[in-house]
C-alpha positions in Angstrom: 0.0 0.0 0.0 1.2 3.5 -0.7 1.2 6.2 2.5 2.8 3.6 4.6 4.6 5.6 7.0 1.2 8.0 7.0 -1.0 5.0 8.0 2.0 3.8 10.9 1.9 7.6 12.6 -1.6 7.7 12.3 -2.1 4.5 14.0 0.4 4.8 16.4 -1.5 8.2 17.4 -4.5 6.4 17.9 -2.8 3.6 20.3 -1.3 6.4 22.6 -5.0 7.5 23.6 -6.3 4.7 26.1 -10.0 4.4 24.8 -11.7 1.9 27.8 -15.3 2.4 27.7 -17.7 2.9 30.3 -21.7 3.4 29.9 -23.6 6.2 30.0 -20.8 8.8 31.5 -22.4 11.9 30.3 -24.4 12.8 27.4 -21.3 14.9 25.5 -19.4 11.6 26.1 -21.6 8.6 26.1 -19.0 5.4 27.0 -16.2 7.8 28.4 -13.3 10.5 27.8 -10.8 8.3 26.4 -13.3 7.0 23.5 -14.5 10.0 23.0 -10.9 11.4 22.4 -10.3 8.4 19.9 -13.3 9.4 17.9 -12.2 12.8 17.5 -8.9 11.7 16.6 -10.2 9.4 14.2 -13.0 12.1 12.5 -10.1 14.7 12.3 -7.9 11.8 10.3 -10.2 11.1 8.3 -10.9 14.7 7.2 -7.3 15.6 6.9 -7.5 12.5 4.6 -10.3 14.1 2.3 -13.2 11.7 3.1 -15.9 12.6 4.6 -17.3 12.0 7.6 -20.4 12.2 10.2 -20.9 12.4 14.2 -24.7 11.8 15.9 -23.8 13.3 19.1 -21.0 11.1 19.9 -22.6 8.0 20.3 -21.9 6.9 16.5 -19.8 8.2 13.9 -18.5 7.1 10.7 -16.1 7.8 7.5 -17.5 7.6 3.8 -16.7 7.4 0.2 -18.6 6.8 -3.4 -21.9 7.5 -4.5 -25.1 5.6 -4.6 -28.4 5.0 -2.7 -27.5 1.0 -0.8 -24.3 1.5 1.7 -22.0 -1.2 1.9 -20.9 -1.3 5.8 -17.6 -1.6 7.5 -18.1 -1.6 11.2 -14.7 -1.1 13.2 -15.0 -0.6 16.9 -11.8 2.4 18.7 -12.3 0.9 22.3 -10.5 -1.4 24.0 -10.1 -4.2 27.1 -7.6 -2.4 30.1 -4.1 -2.9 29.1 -3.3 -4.8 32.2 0.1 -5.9 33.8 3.6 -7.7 32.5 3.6 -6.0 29.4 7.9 -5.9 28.0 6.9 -2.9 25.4 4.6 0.2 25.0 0.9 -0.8 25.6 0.8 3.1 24.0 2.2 2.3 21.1 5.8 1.1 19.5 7.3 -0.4 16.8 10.0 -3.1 17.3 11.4 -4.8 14.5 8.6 -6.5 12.1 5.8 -5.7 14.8 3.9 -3.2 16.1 3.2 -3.8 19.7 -0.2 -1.6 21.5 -3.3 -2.2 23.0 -6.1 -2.1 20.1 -2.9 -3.0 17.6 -4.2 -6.2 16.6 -8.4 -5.9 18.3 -9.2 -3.5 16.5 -7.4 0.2 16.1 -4.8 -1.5 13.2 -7.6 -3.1 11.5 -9.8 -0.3 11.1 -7.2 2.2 10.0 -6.2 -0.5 7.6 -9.8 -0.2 6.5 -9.7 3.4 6.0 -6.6 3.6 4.3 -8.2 0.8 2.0 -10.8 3.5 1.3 -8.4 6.5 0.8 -6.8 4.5 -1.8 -9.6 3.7 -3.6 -11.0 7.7 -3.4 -7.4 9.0 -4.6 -7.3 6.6 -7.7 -10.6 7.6 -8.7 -12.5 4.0 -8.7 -15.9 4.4 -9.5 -17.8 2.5 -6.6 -21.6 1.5 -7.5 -22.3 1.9 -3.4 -21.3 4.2 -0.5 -19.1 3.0 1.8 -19.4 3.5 5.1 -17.1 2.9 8.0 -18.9 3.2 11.2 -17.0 3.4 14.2 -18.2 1.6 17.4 -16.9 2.8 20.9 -18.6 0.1 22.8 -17.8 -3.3 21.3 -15.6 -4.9 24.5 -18.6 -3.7 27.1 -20.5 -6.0 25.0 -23.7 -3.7 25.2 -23.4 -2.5 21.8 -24.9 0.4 22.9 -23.3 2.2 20.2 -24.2 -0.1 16.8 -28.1 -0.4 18.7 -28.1 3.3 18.0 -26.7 3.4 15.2 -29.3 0.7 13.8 -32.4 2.6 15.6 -31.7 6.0 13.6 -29.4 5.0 10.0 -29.5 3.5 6.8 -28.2 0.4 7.3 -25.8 -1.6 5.0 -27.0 -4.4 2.3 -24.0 -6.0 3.9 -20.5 -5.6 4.8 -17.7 -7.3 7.0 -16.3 -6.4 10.4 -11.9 -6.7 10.7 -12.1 -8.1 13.7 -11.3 -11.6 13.6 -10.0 -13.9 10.7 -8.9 -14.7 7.3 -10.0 -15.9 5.3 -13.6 -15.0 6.4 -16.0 -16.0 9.6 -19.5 -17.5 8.6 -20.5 -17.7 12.1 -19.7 -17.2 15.5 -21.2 -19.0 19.1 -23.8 -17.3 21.0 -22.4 -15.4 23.9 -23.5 -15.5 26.8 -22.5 -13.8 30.6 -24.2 -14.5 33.5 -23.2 -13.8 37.4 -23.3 -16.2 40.4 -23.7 -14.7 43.8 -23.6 -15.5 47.3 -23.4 -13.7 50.6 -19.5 -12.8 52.0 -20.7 -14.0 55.5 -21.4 -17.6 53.6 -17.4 -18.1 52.0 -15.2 -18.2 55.1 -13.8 -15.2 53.6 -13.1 -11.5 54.2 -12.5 -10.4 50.6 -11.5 -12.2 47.0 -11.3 -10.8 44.2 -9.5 -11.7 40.2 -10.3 -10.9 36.8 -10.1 -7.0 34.7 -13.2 -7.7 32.1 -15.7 -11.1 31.7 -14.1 -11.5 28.3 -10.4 -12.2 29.6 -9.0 -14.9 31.2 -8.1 -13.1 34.6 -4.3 -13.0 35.2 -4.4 -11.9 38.5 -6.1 -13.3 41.7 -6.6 -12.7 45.5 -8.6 -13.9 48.5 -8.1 -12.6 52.3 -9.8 -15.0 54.8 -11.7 -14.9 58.1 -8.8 -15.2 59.7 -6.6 -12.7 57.9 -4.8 -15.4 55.8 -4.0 -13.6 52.8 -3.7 -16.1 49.2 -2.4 -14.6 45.3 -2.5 -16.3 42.8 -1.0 -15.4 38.6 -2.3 -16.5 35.4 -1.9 -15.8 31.8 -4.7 -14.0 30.2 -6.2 -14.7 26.7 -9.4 -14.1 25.3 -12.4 -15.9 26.6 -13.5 -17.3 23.1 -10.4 -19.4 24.0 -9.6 -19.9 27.6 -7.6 -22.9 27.4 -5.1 -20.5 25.5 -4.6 -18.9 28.9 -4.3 -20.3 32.6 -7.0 -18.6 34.6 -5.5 -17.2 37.9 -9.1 -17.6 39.5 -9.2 -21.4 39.3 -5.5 -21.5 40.3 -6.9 -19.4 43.2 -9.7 -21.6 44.7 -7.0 -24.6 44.3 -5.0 -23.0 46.4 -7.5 -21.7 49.2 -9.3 -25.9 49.3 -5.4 -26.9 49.5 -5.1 -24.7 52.7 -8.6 -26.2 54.1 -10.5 -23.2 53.8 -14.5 -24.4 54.1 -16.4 -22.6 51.9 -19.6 -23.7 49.7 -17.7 -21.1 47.0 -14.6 -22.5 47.1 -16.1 -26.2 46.9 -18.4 -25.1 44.0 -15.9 -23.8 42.1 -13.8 -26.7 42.2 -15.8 -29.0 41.8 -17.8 -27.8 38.6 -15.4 -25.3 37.2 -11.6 -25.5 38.3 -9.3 -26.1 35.2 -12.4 -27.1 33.0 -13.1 -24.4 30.1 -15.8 -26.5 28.3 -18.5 -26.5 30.8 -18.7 -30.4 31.2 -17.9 -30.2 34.9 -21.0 -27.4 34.8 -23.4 -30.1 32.9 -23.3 -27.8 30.0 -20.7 -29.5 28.1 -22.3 -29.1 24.9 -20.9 -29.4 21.4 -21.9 -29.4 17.7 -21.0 -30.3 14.1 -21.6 -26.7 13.1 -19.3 -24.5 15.4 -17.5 -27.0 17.9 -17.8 -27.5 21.7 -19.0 -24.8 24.4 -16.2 -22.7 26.3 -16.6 -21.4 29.8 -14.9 -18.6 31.1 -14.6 -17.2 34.8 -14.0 -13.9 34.1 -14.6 -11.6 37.2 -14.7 -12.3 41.0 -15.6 -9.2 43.2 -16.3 -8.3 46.6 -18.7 -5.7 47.0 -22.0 -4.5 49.1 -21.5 -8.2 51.6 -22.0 -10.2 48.6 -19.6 -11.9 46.5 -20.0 -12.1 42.5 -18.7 -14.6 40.1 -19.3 -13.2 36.4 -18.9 -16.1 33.8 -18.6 -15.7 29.6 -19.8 -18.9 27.8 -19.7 -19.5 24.0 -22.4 -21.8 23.4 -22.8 -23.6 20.2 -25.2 -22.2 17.4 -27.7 -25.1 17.7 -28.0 -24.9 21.5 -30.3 -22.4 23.5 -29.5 -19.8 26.2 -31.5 -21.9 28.4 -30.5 -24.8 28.0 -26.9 -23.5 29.4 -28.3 -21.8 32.4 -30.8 -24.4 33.3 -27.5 -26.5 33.9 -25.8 -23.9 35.5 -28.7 -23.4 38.0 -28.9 -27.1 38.8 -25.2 -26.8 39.7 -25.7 -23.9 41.7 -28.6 -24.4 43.8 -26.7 -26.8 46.5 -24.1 -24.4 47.3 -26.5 -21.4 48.0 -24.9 -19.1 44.8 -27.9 -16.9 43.0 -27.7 -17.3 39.6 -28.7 -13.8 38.0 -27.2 -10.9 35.7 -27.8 -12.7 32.5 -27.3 -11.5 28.9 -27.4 -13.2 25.9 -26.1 -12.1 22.0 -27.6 -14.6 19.7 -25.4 -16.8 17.3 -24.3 -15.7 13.8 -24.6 -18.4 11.4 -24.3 -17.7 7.2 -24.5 -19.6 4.2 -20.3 -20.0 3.5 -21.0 -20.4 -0.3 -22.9 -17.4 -0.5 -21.6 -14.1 -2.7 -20.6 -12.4 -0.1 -18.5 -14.3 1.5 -17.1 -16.4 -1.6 -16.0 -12.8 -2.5 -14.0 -12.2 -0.1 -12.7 -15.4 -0.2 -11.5 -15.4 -3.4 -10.0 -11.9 -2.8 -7.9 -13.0 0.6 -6.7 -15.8 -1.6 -5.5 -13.9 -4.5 -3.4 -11.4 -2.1 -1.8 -13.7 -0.3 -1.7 -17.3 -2.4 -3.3 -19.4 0.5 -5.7 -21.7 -1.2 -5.9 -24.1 1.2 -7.6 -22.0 4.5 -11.4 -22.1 4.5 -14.0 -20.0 6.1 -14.9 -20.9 9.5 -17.0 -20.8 12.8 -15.6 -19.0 15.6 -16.4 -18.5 19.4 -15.5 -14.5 19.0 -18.3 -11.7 19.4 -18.1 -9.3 16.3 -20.0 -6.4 15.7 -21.0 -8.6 12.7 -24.2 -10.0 15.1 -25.0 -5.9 15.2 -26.7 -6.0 12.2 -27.5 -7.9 9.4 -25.5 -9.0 6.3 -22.4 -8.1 8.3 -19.6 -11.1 8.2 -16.2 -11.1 10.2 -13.6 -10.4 8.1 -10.0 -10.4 9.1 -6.9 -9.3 9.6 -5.7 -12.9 11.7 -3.8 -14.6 9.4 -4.2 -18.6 9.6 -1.4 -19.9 12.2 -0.4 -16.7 13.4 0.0 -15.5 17.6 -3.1 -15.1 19.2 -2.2 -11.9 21.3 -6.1 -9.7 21.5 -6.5 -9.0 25.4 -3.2 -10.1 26.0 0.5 -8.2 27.1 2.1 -7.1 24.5 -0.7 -7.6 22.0 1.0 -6.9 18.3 0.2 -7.3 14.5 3.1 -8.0 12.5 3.3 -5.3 9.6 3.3 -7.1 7.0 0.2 -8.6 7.9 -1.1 -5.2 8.4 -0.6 -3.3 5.2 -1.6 -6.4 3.6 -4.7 -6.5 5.0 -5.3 -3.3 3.8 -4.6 -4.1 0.1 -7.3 -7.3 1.0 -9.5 -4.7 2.3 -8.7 -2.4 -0.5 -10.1 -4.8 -2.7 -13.1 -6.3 -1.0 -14.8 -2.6 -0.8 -14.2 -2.5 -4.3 -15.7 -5.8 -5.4 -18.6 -5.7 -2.1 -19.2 -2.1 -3.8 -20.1 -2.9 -7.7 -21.7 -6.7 -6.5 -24.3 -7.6 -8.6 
């Protein structure tokens, strides 16, 4: 791609802001300062790049080219999880070798600036586009409310379809249901004084602690990942509870969690092992422990598989729970994605990641991710993980290597072309 360097200051620009989102801060700044400071940044790019842009009172905002009534949508999201700790280079940005190393390099500020360059290119040569395109920038995505694309769908045209660069090559035809749910029980009913672990329910905590009745005080490390794929991490949580039924602590919590969770990320301990042909087995993911108002809170993420219900998951949970006294409540559901893989969309693109890069032999897959692609319809997850490569989203020292990242751009450069003028 040409404007390399451009495209490197700009993104590492947009890495130095720390864009975390919180809900409903103030109205001038709906999910936060820092996203709200990463929009701007963003709109003021993308004007200094000559394509134009919108705001709707800074809950949605987007970038667009071309002419034509049907919009073709690219929906790229400028928050991010909390850097976290034992990170070895910049979380803010920095270049090291053949990688670029940042929180929001690889999920999903690199992406999404690849997708705009992949638009300026196409405005400066002059291609004649037979639909607008539109990238929408989401500032919600890793709250998982969506508060953000909900408005966006409530008040805007929406797209005829379009592709989210937030996950793999060569393309995602469907992704699990999430769903997170919270088990509670009262602090006066662990044997403890305080425990806590876990940053967000969509991380594998890396960092655990528990003080007990006594004042026995108990730490315990893990290695985050993201909680589509716990068993890529080591959850310091479970590692946590091992420890405190090692040292004889009596608690129903403790005893609970060891016995139906512990080192088991598939749910089969839960009775909710479930698994099918279409997208693979469940994953369960103990995300967040806290401490707070006498009550202690365990929030869980699960990726169920598409042919399985939301209550058929929590119906085993509660049977698991009720013995131990722990309140299952707090639930929220985002329903499966599931599209035809032969059809023209995602052929198309397809086709296009294979002629950039000569891989013939990946194919489109299911994955236990949440996209933005579930925010509305005819959306598909598109990108920029190349097959085999580091998994580092929600992790230290997240990176995308730059080749893969001005080549996703070309890949992008060409899918808005063809997703554009398709018949």
């Amino acid at each position: 791609m040409e404007d390399r360097q451009k495209f490197l200051d700009a993104l590492l620009g947009l890495i130095s802001i720390e864009s975390v989102a919180r809900i409903d801060v103030s109205e001038a700044q709906p999910y936060g300062s820092g996203p709200a400071k990463a929009l701007d940044y963003v709109l003021s790019l993308c004007r200094s790049l000559g394509i134009r842009t919108e705001n709707r009172d800074g809950k949605v905002a987007w970038a667009e080219i071309g002419e034509g009534e049907e919009i073709v949508g690219i929906l790229g999201h400028l928050d991010v999880v909390p850097v976290g700790e034992g990170w070895t280079h910049d979380p803010k940005g920095e270049i090291c070798g053949d990688r670029l190393y940042g929180r929001g390099a690889i999920d999903d500020k690199g992406p999404t600036l690849a997708a705009l360059f992949a638009m300026k290119a196409l405005q400066d040569a002059g291609v004649k586009l037979g639909r607008r395109v539109r990238l929408i920038f989401g500032q919600s995505e890793e709250t998982g409310g969506w508060d953000d694309m909900a408005y966006y769908c409530a008040h805007e045209q929406l797209p005829v379809f379009g592709f989210t660069p937030d996950a793999d090559f060569p393309a995602i035809y469907g992704e699990k249901g999430i769903l997170h749910c919270t088990l509670s029980t009262p602090l006066a009913a662990t044997g403890l004084r305080e425990i806590s672990g876990g940053a967000a329910a969509n991380m594998v905590p890396s960092r655990a602690y528990a003080v007990t009745a006594d004042g026995r005080e108990f730490r315990a490390e893990g290695v985050s990942a993201h909680a589509s794929m716990p068993e890529m991490g080591k959850n310091a949580i479970s590692a946590l509870m091992a420890q405190l039924a090692e040292a004889g602590v009596d608690s129903p919590l403790v005893r609970f969690y060891n016995l139906h969770i512990a080192d088991d990320c598939h749910g089969g301990r839960m009775g909710c092992g479930f698994a099918d042909e279409q997208s693979g087995r469940l994953t369960l993911n103990a995300g967040v422990l806290r401490t707070a108002d006498d009550t202690v809170t365990l929030t869980l993420d699960i990726r169920n598989p598409v042919t399985f219900t939301a209550e058929q998951v929590y119906d085993a949970i509660e049977a698991a729970c009720a013995p131990y006294g722990l309140t299952l409540g707090g639930k929220h559901e985002q329903q499966p994605v599931y599209m035809d893989k032969n059809g023209r969309v995602i052929r198309a693109m397809v086709d296009i990641y294979r002629e950039v890069t000569d891989d013939t032999a990946s194919e489109p897959m299911v994955i236990g991710g949440g996209t933005y692609a579930r925010a509305m319809p005819g959306i598909v997850a598109f990108g920029p993980m190349q097959p085999g490569r580091e998994l580092t989203e929600h992790q230290k020292d997240e990176y995308i290597l730059l080749e893969d990242l001005f080549q996703a751009s070309e890949i992008y450069r060409r899918a808005i072309e063809t997703l554009a003028n398709l018949d």
